[in-house]
FIKOLFI-570956 format. One record per residue: x, y, z of N, C-alpha, C in turn; residue number from 0; residue in three letters. Coordinates in pm, 1 decimal. Example, Ala and Ser with C-alpha at 12.3 -4.5 7.8 and 13.67 -1.06 7.14 Angstrom:
<rs>
<r n_u="1319.0" n_v="-569.0" n_w="780.0" ca_u="1230.0" ca_v="-450.0" ca_w="780.0" c_u="1320.0" c_v="-330.0" c_w="780.0" k="0" r="ala"/>
<r n_u="1285.0" n_v="-225.0" n_w="708.0" ca_u="1367.0" ca_v="-106.0" ca_w="714.0" c_u="1290.0" c_v="3.0" c_w="787.0" k="1" r="ser"/>
</rs>
This chain:
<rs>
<r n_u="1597.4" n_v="830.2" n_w="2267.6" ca_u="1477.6" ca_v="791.1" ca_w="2194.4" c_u="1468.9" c_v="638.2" c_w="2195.5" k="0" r="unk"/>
<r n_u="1342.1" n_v="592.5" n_w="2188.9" ca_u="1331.7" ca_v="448.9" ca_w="2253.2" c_u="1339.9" c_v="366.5" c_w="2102.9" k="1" r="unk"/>
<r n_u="1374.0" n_v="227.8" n_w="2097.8" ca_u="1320.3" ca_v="151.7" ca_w="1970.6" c_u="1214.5" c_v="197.7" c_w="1900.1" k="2" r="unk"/>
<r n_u="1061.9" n_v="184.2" n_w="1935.9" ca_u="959.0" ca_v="175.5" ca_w="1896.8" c_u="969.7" c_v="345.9" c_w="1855.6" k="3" r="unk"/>
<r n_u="1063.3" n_v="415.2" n_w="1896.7" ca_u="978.3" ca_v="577.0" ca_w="1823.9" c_u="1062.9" c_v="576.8" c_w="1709.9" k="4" r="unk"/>
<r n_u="1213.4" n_v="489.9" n_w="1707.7" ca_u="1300.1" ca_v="512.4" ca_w="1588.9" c_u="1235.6" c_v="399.8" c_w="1489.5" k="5" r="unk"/>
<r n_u="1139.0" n_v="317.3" n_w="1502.6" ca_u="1077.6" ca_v="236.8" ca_w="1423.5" c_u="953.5" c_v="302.8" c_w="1367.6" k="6" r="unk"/>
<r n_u="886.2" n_v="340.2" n_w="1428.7" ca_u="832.9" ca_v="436.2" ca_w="1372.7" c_u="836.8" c_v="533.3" c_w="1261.5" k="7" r="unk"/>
<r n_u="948.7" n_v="613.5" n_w="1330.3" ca_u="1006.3" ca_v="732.2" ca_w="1236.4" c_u="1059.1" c_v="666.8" c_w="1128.0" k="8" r="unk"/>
<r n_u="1115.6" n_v="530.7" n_w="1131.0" ca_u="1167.5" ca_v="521.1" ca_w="1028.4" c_u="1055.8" c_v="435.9" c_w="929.3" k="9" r="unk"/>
<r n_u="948.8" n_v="423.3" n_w="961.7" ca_u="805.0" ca_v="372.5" ca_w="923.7" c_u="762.2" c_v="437.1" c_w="809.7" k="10" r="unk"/>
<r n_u="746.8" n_v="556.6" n_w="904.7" ca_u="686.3" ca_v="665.0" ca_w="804.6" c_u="794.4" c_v="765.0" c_w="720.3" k="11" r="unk"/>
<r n_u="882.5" n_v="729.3" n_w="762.3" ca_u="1001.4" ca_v="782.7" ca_w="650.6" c_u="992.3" c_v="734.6" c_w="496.0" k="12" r="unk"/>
<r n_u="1004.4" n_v="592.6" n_w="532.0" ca_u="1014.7" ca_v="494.1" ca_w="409.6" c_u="843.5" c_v="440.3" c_w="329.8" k="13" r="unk"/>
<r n_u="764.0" n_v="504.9" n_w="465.5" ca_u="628.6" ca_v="473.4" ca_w="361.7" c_u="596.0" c_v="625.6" c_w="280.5" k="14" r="unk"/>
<r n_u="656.7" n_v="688.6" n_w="340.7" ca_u="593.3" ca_v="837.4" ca_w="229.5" c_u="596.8" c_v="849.1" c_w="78.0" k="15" r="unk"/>
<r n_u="711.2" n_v="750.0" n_w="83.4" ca_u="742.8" ca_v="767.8" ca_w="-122.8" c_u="633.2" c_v="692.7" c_w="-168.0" k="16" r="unk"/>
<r n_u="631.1" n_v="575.6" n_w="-122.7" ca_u="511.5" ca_v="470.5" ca_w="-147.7" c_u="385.5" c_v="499.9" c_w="-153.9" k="17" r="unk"/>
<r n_u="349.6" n_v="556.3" n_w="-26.7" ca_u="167.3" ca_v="629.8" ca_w="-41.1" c_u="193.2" c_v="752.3" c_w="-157.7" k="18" r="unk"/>
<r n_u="293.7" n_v="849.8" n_w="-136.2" ca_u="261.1" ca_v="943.3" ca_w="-241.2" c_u="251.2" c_v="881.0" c_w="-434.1" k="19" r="unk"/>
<r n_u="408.2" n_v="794.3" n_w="-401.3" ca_u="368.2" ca_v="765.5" ca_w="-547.7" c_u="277.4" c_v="680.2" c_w="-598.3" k="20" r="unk"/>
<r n_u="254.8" n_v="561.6" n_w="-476.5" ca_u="100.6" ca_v="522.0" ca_w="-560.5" c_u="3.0" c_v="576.8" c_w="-581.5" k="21" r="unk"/>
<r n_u="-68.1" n_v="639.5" n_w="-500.5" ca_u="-158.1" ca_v="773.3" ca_w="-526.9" c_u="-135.7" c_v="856.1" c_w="-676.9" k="22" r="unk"/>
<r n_u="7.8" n_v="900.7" n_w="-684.3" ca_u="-0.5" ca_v="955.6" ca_w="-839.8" c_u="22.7" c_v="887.7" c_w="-935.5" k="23" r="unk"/>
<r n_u="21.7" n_v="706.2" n_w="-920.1" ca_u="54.9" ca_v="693.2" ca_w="-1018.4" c_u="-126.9" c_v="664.2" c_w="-1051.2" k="24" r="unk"/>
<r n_u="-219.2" n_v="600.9" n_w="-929.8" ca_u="-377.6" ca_v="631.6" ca_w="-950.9" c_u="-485.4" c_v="726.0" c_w="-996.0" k="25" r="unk"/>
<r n_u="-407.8" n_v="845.9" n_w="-1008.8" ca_u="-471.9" ca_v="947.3" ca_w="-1010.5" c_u="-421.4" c_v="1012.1" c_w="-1186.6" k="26" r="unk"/>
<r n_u="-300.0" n_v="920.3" n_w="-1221.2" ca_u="-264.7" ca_v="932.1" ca_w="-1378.4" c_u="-237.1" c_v="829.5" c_w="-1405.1" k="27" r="unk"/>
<r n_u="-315.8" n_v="707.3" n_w="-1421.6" ca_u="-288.5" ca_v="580.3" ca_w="-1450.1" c_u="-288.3" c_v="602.6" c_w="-1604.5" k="28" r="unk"/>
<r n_u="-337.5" n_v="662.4" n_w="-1708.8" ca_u="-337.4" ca_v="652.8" ca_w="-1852.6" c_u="-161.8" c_v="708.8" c_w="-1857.0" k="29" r="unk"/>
<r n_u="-122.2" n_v="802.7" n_w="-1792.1" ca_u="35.6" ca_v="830.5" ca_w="-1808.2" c_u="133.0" c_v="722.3" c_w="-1761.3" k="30" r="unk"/>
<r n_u="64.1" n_v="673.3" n_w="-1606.4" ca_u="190.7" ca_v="538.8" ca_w="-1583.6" c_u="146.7" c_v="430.3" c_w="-1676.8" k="31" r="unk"/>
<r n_u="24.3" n_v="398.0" n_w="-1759.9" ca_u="53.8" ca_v="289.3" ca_w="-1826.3" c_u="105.0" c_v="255.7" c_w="-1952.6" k="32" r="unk"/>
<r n_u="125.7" n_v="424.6" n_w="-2029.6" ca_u="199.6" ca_v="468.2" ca_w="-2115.0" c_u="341.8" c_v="427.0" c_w="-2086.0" k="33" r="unk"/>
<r n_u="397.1" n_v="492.8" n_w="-1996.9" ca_u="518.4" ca_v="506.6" ca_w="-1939.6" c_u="564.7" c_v="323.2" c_w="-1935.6" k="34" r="unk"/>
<r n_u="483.7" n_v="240.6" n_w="-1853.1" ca_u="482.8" ca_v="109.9" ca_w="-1825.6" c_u="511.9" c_v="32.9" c_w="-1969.3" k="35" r="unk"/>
<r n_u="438.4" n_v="83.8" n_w="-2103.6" ca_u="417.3" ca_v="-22.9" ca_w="-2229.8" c_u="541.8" c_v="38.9" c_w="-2284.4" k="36" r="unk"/>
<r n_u="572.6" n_v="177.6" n_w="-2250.6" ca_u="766.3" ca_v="229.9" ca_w="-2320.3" c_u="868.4" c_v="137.9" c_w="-2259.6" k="37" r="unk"/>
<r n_u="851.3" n_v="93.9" n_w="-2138.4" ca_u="969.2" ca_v="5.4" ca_w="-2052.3" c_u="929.5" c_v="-150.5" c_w="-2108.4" k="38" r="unk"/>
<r n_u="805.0" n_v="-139.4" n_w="-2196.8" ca_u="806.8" ca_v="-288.7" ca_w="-2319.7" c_u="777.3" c_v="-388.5" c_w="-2159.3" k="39" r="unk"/>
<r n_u="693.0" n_v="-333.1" n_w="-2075.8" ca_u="617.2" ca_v="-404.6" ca_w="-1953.7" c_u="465.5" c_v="-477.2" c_w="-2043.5" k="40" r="unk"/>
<r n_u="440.2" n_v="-630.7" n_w="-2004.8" ca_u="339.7" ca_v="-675.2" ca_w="-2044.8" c_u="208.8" c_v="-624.7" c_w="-2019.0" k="41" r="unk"/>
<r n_u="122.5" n_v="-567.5" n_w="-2047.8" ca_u="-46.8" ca_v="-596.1" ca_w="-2045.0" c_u="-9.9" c_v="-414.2" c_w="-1971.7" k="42" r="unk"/>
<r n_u="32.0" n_v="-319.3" n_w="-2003.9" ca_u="68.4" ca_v="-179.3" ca_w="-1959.0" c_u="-28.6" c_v="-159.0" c_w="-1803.6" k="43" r="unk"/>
<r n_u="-190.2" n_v="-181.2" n_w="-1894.7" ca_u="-270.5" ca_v="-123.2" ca_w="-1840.0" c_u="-244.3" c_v="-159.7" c_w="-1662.3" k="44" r="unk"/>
<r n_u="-303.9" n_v="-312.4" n_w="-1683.6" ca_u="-271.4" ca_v="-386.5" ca_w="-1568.6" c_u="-185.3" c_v="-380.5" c_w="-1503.0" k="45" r="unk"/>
<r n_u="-75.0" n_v="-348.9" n_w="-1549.3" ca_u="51.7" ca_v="-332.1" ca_w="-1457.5" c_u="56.1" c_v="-231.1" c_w="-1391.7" k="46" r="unk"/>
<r n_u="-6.7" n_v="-109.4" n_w="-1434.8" ca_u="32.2" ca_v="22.1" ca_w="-1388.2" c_u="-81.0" c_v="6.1" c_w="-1274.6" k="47" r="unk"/>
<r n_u="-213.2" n_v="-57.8" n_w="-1277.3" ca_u="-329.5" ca_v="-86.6" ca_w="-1177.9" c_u="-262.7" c_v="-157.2" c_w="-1032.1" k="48" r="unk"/>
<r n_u="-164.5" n_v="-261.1" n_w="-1089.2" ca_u="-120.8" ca_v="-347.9" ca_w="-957.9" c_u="6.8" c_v="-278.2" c_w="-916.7" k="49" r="unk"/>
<r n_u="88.6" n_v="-233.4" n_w="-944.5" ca_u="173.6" ca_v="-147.5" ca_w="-933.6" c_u="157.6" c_v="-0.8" c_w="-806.3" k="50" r="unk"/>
<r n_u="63.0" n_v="81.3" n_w="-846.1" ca_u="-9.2" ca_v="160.5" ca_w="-791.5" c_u="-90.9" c_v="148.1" c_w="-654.1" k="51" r="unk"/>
<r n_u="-117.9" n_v="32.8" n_w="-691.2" ca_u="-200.1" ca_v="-43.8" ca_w="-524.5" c_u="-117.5" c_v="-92.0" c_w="-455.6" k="52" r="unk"/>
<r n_u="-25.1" n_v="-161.7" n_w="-527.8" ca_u="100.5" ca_v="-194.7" ca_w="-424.1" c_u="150.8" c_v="-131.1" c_w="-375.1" k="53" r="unk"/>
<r n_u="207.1" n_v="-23.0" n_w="-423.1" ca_u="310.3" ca_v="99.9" ca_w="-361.2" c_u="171.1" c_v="185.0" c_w="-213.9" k="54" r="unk"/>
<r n_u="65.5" n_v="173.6" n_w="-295.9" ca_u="-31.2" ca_v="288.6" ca_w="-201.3" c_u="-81.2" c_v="218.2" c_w="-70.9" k="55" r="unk"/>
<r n_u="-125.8" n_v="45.5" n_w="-107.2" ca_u="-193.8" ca_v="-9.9" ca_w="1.5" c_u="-56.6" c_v="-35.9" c_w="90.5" k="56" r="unk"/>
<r n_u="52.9" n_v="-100.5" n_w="6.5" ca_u="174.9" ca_v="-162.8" ca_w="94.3" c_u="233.3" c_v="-27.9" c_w="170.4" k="57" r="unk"/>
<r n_u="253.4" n_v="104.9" n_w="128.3" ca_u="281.2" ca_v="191.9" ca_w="211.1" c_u="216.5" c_v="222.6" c_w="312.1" k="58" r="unk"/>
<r n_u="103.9" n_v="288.0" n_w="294.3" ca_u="-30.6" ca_v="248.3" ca_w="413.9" c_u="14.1" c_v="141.4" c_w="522.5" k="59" r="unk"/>
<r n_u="2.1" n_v="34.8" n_w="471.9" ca_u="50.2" ca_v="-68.6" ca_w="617.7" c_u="169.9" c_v="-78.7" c_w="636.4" k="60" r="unk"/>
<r n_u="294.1" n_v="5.3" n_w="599.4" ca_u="329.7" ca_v="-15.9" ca_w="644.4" c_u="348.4" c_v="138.3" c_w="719.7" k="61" r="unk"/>
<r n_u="284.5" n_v="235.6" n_w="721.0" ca_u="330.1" ca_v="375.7" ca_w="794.0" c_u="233.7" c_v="349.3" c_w="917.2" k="62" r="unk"/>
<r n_u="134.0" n_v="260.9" n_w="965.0" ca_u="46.4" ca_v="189.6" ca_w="1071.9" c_u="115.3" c_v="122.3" c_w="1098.4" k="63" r="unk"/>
<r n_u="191.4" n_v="21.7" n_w="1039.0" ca_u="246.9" ca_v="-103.3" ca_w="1110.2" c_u="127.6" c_v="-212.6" c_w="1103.8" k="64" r="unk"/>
<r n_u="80.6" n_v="-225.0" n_w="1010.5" ca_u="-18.4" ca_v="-354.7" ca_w="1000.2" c_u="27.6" c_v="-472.0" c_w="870.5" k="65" r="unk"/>
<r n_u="59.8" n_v="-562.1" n_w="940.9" ca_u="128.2" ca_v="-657.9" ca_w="835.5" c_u="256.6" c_v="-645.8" c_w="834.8" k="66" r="unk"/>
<r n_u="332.6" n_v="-558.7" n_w="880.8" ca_u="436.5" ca_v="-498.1" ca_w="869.6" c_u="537.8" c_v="-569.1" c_w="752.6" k="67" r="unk"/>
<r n_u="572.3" n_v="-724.5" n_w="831.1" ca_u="640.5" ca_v="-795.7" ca_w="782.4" c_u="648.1" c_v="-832.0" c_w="613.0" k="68" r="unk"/>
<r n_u="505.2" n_v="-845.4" n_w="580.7" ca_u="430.2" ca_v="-908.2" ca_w="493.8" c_u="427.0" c_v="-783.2" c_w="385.5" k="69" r="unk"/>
<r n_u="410.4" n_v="-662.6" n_w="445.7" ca_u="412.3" ca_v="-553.9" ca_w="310.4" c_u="562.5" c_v="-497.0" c_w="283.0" k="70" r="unk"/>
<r n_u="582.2" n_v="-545.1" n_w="413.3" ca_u="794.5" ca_v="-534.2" ca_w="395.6" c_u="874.1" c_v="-627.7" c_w="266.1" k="71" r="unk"/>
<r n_u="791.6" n_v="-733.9" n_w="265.1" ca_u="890.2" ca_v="-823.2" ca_w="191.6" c_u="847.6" c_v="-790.3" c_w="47.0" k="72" r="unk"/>
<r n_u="672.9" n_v="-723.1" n_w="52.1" ca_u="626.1" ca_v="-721.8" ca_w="-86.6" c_u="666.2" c_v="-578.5" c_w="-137.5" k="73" r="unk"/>
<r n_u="707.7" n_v="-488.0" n_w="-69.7" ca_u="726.1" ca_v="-384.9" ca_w="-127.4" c_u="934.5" c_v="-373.8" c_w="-129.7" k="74" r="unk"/>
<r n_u="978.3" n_v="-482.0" n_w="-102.0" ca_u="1109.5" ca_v="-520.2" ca_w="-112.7" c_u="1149.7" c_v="-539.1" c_w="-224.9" k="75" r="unk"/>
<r n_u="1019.5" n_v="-675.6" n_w="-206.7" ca_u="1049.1" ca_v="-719.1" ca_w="-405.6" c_u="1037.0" c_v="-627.5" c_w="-488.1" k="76" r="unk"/>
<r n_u="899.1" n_v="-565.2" n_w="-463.6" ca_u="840.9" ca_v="-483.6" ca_w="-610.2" c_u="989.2" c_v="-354.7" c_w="-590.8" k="77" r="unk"/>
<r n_u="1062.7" n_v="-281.0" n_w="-519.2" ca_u="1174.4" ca_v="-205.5" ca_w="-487.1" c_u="1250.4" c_v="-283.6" c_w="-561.3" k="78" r="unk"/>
<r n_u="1305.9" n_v="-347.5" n_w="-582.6" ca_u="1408.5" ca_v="-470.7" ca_w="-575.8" c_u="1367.2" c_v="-458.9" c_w="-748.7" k="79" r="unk"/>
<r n_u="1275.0" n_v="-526.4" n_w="-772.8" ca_u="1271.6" ca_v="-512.3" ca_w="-925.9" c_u="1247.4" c_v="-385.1" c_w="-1014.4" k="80" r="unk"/>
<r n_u="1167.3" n_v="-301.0" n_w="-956.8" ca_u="1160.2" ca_v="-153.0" ca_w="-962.6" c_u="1324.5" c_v="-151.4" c_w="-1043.5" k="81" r="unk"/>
<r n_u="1417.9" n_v="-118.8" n_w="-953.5" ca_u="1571.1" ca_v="-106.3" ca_w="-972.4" c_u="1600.3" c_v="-157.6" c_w="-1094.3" k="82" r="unk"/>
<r n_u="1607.6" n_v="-322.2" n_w="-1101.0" ca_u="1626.1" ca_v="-435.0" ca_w="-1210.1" c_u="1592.0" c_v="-400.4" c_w="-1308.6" k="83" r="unk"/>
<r n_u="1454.7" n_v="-337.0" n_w="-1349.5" ca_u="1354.5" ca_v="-293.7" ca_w="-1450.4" c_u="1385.5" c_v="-175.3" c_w="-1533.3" k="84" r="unk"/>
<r n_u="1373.1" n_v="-90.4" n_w="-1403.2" ca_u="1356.5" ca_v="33.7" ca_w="-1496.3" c_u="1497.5" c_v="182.5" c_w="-1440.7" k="85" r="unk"/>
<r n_u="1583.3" n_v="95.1" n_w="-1351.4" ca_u="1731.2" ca_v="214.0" ca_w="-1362.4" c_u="1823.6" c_v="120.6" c_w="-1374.3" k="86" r="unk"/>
<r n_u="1886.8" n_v="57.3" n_w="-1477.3" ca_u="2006.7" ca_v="22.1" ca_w="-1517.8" c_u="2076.0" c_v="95.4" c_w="-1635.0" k="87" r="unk"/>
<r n_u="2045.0" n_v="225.5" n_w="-1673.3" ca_u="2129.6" ca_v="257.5" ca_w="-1748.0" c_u="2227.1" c_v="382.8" c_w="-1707.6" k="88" r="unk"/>
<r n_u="2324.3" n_v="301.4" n_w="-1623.2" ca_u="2420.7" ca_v="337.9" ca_w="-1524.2" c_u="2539.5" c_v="458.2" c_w="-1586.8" k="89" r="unk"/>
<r n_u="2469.4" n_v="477.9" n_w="-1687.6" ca_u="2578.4" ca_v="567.1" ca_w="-1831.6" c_u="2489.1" c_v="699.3" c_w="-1793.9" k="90" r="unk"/>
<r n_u="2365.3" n_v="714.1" n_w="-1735.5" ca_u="2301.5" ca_v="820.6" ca_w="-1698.9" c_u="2282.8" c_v="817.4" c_w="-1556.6" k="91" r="unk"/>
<r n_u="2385.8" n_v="945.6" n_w="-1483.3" ca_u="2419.0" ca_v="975.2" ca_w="-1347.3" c_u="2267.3" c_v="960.7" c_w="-1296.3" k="92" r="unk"/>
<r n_u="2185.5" n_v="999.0" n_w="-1303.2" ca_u="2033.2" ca_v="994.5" ca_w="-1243.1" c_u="1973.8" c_v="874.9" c_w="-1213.5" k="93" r="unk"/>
<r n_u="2012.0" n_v="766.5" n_w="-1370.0" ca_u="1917.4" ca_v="611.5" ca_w="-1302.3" c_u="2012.7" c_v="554.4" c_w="-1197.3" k="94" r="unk"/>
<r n_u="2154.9" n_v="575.1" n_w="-1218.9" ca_u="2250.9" ca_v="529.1" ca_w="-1096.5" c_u="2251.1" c_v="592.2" c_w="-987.7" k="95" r="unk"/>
<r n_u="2208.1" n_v="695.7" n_w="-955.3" ca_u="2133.6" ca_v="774.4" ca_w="-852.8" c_u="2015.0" c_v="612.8" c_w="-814.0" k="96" r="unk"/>
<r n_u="1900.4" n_v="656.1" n_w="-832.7" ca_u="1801.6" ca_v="579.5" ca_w="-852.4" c_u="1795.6" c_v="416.0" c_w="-816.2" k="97" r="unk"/>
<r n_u="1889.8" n_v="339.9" n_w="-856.1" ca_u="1934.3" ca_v="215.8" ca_w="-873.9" c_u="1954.7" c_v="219.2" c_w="-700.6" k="98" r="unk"/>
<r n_u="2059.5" n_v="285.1" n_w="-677.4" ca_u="2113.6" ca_v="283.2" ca_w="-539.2" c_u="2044.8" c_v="321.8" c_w="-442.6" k="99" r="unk"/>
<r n_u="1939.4" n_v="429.6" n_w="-468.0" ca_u="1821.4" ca_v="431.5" ca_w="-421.0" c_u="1729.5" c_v="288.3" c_w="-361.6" k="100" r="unk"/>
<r n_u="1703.0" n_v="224.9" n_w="-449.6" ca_u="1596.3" ca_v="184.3" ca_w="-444.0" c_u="1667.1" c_v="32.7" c_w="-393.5" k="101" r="unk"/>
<r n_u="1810.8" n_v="28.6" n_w="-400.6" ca_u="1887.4" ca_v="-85.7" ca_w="-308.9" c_u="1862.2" c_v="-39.3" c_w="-198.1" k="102" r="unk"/>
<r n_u="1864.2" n_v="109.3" n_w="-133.2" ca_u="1861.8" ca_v="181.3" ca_w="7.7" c_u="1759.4" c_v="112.3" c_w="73.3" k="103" r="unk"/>
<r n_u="1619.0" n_v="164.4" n_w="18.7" ca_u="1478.9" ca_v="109.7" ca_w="19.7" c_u="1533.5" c_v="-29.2" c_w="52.5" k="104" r="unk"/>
<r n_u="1501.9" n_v="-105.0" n_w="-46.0" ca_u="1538.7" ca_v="-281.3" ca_w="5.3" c_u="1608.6" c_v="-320.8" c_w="104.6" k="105" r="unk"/>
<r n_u="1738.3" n_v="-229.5" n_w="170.7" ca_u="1792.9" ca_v="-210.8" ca_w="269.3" c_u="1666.0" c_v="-210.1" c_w="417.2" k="106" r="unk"/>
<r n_u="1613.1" n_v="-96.7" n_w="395.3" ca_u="1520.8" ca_v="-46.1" ca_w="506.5" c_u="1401.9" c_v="-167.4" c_w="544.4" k="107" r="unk"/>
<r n_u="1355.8" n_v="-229.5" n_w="434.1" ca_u="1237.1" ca_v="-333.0" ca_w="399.9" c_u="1308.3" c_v="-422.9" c_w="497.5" k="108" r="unk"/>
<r n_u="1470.6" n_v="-484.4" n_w="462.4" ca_u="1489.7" ca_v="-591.1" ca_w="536.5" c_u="1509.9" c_v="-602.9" c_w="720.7" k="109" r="unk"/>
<r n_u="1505.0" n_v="-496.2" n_w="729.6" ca_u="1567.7" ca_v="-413.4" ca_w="845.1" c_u="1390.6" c_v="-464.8" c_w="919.3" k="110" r="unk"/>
<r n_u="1294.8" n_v="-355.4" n_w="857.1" ca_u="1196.6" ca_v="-423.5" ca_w="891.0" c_u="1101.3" c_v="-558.7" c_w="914.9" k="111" r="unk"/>
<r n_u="1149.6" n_v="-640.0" n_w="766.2" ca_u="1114.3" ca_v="-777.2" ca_w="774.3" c_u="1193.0" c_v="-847.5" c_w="917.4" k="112" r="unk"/>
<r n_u="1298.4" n_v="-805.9" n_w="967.8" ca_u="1408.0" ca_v="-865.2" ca_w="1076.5" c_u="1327.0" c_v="-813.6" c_w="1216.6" k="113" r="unk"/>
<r n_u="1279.6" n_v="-711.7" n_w="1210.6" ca_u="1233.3" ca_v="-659.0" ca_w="1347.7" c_u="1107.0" c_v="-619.7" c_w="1377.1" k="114" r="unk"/>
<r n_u="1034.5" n_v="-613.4" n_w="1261.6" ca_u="880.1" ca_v="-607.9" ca_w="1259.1" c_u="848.5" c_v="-420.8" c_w="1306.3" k="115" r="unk"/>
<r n_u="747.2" n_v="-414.9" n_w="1296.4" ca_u="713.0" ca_v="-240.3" ca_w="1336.4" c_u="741.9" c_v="-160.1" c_w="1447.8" k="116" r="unk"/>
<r n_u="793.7" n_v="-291.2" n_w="1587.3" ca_u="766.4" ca_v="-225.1" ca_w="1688.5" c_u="660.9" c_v="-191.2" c_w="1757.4" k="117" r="unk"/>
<r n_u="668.2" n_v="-130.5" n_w="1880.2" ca_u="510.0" ca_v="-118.4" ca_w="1971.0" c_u="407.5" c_v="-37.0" c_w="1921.1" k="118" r="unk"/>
<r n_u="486.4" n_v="97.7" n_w="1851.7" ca_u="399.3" ca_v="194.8" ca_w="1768.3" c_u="325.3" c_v="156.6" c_w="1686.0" k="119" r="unk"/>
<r n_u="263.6" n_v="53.6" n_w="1655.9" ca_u="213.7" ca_v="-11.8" ca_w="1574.7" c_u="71.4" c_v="-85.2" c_w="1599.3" k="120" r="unk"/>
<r n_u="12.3" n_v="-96.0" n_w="1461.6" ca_u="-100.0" ca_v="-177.7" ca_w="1490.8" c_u="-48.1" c_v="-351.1" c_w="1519.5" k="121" r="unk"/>
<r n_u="67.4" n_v="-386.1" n_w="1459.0" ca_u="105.1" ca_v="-535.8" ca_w="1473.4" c_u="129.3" c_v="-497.1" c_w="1654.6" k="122" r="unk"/>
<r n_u="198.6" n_v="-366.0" n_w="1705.9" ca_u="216.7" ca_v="-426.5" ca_w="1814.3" c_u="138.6" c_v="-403.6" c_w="1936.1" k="123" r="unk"/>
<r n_u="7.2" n_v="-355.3" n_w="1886.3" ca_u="-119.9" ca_v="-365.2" ca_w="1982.1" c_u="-164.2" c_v="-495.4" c_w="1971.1" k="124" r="unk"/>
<r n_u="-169.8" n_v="-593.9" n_w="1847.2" ca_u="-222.6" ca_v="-738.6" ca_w="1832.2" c_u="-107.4" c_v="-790.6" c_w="1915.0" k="125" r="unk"/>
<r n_u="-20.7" n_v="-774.8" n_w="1977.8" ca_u="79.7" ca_v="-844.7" ca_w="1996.6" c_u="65.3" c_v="-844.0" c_w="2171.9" k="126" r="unk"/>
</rs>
């Protein structure tokens, strides 16, 4: 199997959590912004709005490969703090599940930020 099909696959591996969960967190934003003002997150509403678009638009480009780099690093961070935020209570087997998770993720992001989408891609038709 060539680069560009294991970049790929691993494209749309790592964008599926992202499009699905932003999508549900859009489609129950009064529950994620509940959920958001319990984790004592500023302005709930708003957060759960930018939150949601991030995970849905940044997955999107990145299961195309458009921006690749650029929704790699932003959906790194928001992963990255995701973790920081809301699974440190390492006394419950599940958020330490979770935690390590979402280091995995940040793992995969950098992998991508380093090598970009590959040919399968809309970056690598501009290219």
């Amino acid at each position: 199997m060539s680069n560009s099909t294991l970049l790929l696959i691993g494209r749309i591996l790592i964008a599926v959590i992202f499009i699905f969960s932003g999508f549900g967190k859009l489609t129950n934003i009064g529950g994620t912004a509940g959920y958001f003002g319990s984790l004592g997150l500023p302005v709930p509403t708003l957060t759960a709005w930018v939150v949601a678009l991030v995970e849905l638009l940044g997955g999107l480009a990145v299961l195309v490969g458009f921006k690749t780099r650029i929704a790699a690093i932003a959906l790194a961070a928001f992963t990255l703090a995701s973790a920081l935020i809301a699974h440190l209570d390492f006394g419950d087997q599940m958020q330490l599940v979770q935690f390590l998770k979402n280091l995995a993720i940040t793992g995969g992001f950098l992998v991508l930020i380093a090598h970009g989408a590959g040919a399968l891609s809309l970056d690598g038709r501009r290219s």
